[in-house]
N, C-alpha and C positions, 0 to 999 in steps of 0.2 A: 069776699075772701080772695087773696090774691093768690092767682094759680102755680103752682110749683112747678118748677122744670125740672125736666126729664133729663138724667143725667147718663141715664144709656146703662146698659148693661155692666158688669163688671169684666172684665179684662184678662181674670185670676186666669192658669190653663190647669187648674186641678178640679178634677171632678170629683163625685160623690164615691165611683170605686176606684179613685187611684189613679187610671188613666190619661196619662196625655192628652191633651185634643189639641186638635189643628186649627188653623184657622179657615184654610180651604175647606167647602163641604164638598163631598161627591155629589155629582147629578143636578147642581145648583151653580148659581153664577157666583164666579171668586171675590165679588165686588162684595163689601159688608154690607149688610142691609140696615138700613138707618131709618127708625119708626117716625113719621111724618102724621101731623094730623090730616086728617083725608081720605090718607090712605087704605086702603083695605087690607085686613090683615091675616095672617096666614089661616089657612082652614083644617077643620081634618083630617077633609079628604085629601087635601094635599099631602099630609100628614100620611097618612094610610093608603094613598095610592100607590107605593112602591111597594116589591117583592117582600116574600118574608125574610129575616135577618136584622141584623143591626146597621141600621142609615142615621148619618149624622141629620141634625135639622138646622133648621136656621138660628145662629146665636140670638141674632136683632127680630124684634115683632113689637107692634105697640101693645099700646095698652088698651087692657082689655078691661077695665073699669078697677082692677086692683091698684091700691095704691103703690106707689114707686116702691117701699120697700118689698112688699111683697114681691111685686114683679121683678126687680133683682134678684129674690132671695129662686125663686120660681125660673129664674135665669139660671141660677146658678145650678138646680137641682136639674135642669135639664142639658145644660151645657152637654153637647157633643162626647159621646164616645167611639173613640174612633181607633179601629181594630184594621189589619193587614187584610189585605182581601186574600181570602186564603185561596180562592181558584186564579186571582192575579198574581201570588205569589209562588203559587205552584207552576204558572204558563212559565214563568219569567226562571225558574228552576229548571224547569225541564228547558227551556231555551238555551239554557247556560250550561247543563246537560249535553246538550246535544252538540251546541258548540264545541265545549271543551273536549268531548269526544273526539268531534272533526279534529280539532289539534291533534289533538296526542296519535289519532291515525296518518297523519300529514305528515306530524313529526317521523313516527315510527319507520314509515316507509321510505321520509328523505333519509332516515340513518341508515335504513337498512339497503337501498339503493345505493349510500355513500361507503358502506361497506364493501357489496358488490363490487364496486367499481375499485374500489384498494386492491382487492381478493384479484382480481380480476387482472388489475393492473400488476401486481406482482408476479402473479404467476406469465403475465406478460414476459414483465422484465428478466424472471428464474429462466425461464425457454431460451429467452434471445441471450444472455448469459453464458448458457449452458450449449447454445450454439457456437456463439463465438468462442466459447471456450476450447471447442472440440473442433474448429477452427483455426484460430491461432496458436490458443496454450494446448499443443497434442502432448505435453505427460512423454514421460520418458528418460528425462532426465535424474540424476542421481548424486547428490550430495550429502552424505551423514549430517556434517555439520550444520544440514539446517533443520534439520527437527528439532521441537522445544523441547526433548530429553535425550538426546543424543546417546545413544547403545555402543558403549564401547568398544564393543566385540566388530560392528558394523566400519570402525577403521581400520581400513585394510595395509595404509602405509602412512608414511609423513607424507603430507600436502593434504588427507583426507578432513584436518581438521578449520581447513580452510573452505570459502565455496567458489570453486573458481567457474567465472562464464568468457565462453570463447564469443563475443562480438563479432559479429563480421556484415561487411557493407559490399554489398552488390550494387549497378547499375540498373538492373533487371531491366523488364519489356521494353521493348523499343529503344534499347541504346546496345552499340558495339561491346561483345564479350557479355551479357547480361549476368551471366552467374560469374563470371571474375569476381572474388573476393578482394578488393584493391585496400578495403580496409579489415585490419586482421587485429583483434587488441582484445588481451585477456583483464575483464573486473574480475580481481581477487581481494574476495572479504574475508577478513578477522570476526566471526563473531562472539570473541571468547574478548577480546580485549578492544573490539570496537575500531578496527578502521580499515581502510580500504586501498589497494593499490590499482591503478588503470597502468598495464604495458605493452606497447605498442610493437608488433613484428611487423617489421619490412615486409612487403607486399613482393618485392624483388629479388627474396631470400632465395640464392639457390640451392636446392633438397633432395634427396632420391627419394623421390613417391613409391611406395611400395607396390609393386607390381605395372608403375608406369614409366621406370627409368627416372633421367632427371630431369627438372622444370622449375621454374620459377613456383612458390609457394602457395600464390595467388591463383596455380590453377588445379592445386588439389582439390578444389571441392569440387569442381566440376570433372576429372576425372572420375571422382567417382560415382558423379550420376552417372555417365557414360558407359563406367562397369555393370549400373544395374540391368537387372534384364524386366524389371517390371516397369507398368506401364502407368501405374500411382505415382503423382508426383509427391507424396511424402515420401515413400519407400524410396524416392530416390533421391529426395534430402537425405535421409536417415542413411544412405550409403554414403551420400558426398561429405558427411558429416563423420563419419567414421572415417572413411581416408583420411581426412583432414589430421583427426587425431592423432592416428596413427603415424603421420607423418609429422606434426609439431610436438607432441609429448616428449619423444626422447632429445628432442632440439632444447626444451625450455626444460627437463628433467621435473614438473612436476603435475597431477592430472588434472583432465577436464572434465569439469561433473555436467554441466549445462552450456546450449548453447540457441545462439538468437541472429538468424541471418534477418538485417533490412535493406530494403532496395532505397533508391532514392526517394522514391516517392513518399514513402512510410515515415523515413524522417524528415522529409517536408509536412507531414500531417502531423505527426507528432508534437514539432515547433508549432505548428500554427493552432495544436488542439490545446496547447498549453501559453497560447495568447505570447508568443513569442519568451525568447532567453535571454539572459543578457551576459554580457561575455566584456573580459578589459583586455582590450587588442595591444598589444604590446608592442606594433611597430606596424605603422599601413601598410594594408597588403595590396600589392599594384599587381594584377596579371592581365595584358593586353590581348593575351588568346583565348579569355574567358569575357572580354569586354562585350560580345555579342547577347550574350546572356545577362547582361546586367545594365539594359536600354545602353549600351554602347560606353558605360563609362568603365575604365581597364581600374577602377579603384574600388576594389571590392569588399576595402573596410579601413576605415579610419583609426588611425590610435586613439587610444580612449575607450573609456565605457561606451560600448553601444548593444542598442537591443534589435536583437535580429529577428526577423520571422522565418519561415520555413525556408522561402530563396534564398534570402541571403546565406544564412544557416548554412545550406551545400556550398553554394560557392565557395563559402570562407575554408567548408570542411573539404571540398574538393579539389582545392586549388594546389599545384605543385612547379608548376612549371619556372616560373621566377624566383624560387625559394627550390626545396627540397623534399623528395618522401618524407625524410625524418621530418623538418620542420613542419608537415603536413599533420603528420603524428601528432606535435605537440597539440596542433589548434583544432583535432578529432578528441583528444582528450580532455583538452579544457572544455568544449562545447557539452561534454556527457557529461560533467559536474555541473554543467548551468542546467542542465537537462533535471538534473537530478537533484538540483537547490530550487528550480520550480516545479515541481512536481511535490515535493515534499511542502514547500510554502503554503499551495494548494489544497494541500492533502489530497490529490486526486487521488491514489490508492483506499483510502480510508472511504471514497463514498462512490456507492455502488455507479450511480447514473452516470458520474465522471468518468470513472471503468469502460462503462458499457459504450460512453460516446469513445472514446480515445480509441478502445479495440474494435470498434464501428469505423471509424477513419482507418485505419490499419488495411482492414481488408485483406486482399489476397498479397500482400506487401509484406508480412511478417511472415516468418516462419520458426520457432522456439517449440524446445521439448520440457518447457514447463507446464506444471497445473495449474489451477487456480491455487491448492494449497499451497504449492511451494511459493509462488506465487505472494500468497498473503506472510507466511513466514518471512519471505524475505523482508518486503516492508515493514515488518516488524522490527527487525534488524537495520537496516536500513537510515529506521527512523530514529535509532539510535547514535547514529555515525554522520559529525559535523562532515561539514567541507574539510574544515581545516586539518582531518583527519583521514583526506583524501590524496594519496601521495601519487605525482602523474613517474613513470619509470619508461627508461629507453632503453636500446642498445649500442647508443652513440656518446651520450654525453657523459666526457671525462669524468670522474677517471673511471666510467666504465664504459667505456667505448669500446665497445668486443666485435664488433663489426665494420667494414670497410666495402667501398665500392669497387667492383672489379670487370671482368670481360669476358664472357662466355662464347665463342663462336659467333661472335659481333652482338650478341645483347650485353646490355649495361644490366651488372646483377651485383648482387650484395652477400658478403661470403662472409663467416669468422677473421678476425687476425690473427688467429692460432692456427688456421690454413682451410682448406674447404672441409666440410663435413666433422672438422673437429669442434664439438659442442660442450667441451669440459666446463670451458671457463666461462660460458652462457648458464651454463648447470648450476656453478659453482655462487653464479650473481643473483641467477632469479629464484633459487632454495633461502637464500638468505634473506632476498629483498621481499619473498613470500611465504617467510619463514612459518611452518605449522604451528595453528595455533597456540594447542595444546604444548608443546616444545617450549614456546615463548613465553608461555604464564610458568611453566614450571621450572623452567630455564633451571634443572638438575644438573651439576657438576659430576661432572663423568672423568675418570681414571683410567687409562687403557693401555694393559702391561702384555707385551710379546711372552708366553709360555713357551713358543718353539725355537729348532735351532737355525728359523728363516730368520735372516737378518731383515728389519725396515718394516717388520709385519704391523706394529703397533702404531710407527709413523703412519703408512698407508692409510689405516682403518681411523685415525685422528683424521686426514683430509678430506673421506670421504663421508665420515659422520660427521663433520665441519657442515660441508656442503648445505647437508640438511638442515643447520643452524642447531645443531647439539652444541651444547658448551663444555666442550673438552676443557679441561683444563691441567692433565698430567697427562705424560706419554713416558713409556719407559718398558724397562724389559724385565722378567723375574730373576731374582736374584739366583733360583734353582729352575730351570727350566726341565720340566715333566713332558715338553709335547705331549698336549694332553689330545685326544683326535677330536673332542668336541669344544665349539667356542664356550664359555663359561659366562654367565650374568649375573653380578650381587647385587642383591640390590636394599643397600643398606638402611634406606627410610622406610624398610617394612612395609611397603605398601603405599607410602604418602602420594609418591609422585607417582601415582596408577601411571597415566598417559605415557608417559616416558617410557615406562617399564612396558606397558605395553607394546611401545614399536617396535623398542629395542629385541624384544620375545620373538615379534614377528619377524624383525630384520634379519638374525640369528639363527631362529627355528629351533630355540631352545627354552627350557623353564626355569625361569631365575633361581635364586637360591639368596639365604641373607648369611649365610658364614661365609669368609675367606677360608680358601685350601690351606690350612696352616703348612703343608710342606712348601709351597712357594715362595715364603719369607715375604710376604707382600706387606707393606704397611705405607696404606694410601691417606694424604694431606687430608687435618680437620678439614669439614664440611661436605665431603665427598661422597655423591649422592649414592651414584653407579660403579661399579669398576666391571673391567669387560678383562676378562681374561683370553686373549687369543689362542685358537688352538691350529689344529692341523687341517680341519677342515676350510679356514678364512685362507690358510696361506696355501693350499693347494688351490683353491678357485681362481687367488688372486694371480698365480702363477700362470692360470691356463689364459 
């Protein structure tokens, strides 16, 4: 009978309940076992010498005198079940357990660490801030028009609806005269129509300082530290800063809300904290008695776009001697528009740590009676107002050249051409050239008729509500004249042009009214916003 080969077990991986089986067994060798005649076959005790539970067994074993089907079939009924080790799968849980805990605590701590350090870090930066704040920006300054809702009541006259800042440029520590103000220049901002004028007062102007006789302009602020009796160097900013005032206001006929002395140094840090300016030289500037300072060469800027760092920067702005104060002017107010077109490029206002370095360079170099708020308002503003909205104004360049060079007891000084101390037509250029805002958006047509039997009273009061840039546009006299003993204000748009009607209340000291006095026969030209009735009080004042 010829013997039949063994064709080995089946293959199939389904068992009797369902169960997947593997092909590896636990506890046994991975190799298949393949039934060999000879061999000895499985026992058992092999079989039953493992713990109690479910152990897979060996797929392969020969034969045990069953015939082949049988023993596949016998194959098949014991094939392998093979189950999760449930204490291997619990170790391998709880490992993953334990792990993932580790994370999420590692995690927790690095965020809550990187917290700390933010928290940590800012209240850093709020301190060091709030030092420099209290520092450089000491607060004190005061201009209505730069609040974001501006209180109308809070305008005290025309020029309040502008913000004007008095600049001024010291030499400070370690150089001849330190508080000499050699540079003197009023930024006056529009914030109502968006633009801005830079104008430059002669350093050489000569003035009667109040309470110190007279002197060139450039040493009112130092006179008044002089006058203080305290021994706080802000308190004696804050007086040398009031003389000042006192002594330029009635000169330029309009006020000073804020003001910002820098030394040399300050705006050498400045330039270089804002990676240099660029500036278009309009004719090279050659000074041979500044060549020391500039490794020896007497040419201290090329024509042409150039960009300057902090050195260069002064020389160009301090340079006078081959050229002129005024001309000196011009290239101190072009330098503050590049100042002011990289700074805004930057946005360094807008981000705090830029802030904090730039009034970190400053140091003890600045001195302003602003806040941080007004501060931020202004940039506000600011960042509204092009260059090309940036008007630079003098007191020299035709045709309003109001000033001239003269001789004082052998100094070379700078006086009116209307004569010394006559400031009319200085008054008359920079009311208009910085014109109130509120005035200019509303630009009201105003009427203004003589009631008394002063002859010129209504021309008068036309020239010097001119000044202010009111837009007069009738002047004349009542056809019945009442001398009436109070000035009169109508104010025919009911209210429209608040602003206007508010100066004018204030300029007068009286309370508008919207009827004309039918007995004066008045009958003022369509569009006519205002009419000013003069009375006896204008022309008694005017008289004194």
């Amino acid at each position: 009978m010829q013997e039949r080969k063994y064709k080995g077990p089946s293959t199939s991986k389904a068992s009797m309940d369902g169960f997947v089986s593997s092909r590896r067994t636990i506890g046994a060798s991975s190799q298949p076992y393949s039934p060999k005649l000879g061999a000895p076959a499985p026992t058992f005790e092999n079989l039953v010498r493992r713990g109690d539970g479910f152990h897979p067994i060996n797929r392969n074993y020969r034969n045990l005198g069953q015939s082949p089907e049988m023993n596949e079939a016998e194959a098949l009924l014991n094939e392998p079940i093979v189950l999760d080790d449930v204490e291997e799968k619990s170790k391998k849980k709880r490992q993953f357990s334990k792990h993932g805990s580790k994370r999420r605590r590692i995690v927790k701590r690095t965020a809550l660490t990187l917290l700390a350090l933010v928290v940590a870090g800012g209240a850093f930066f709020a301190f060091r801030l709030y030092m420099l704040e209290r520092h450089i920006l000491r607060g004190g300054g005061r201009a209505p028009a730069l609040a974001e809702n501006v209180d109308i009541n809070k305008l005290k006259g025309e020029g309040d609806g502008r913000i004007n800042i008095l600049l001024l440029g010291n030499g400070g520590p370690g150089h001849d005269g330190p508080d000499l103000t050699d540079t003197i220049m009023l930024v006056s901002i529009d914030p109502v129509n968006h633009n801005t004028a830079l104008l430059s007062i002669p350093r050489d102007l000569w003035v009667k300082i109040p309470g110190d006789g007279y002197q060139k302009i450039n040493a009112a602020y130092v006179y008044g530290k002089q006058q203080s009796k305290s021994k706080d160097e802000k308190v004696k900013d804050q007086a040398g800063l009031a003389l000042l005032d006192k002594t330029l206001e009635p000169i330029l006929g309009v006020p000073i809300h804020y003001h910002a002395v820098v030394d040399f140094a300050a705006f050498k840090q400045t330039v270089n904290a804002l990676g240099g300016v660029s500036v278009n030289v309009p004719e090279s500037l050659y000074d041979p008695t500044m060549a020391w300072e500039n490794h020896g060469n007497p040419y201290l800027a090329i024509k042409g776009q150039q960009t300057f760092n902090g050195d260069k920067a002064l020389l160009y702005a301090r340079s006078r001697e081959t050229s002129s104060d005024f001309a000196r002017g011009q290239r101190q107010r072009s330098l503050i528009v590049a100042i002011k077109d990289k700074t805004f490029s930057l946005g360094t206002f807008s981000n705090p740590v830029k802030v904090s370095g730039l009034l970190s360079s400053l140091g003890n170099n600045v001195y302003t009676d602003f806040s941080l708020d007004d501060l931020t308002h202004l940039y506000k503003i600011m960042d509204k107002i092009p260059s090309s909205a940036i008007t630079s104004i003098d007191l020299v360049t035709p045709p309003h050249d109001l000033v001239t060079t003269g001789n004082m007891n052998g100094l070379s000084i700078v006086e009116p051409k209307a004569g010394l101390f006559d400031y009319d037509a200085i008054n008359n250029y920079v009311r208009n050239a910085l014109k109130d805002s509120y005035i200019a958006k509303e630009n009201a047509q105003i009427a203004i008729y003589n009631a008394t039997n002063v002859s010129g009273m209504a021309t008068k009061q036309s020239n010097y509500l001119k000044s202010y840039g009111y837009n007069v546009v009738t002047v004349g006299n009542a056809p019945t004249p009442t001398n009436p003993q109070k000035t009169q204000i109508v104010d025919l748009t009911k209210g429209v042009d608040k602003y206007t009607r508010h100066y004018l209340e204030g300029r007068y000291g009286v309370t508008s009214t919207t009827a004309l006095p039918p007995s004066l026969g008045i009958t003022p030209p369509a569009g006519t916003s205002f009419v000013i009735i003069v009375g006896e009080d204008v022309a008694t004042s005017t008289q004194n």
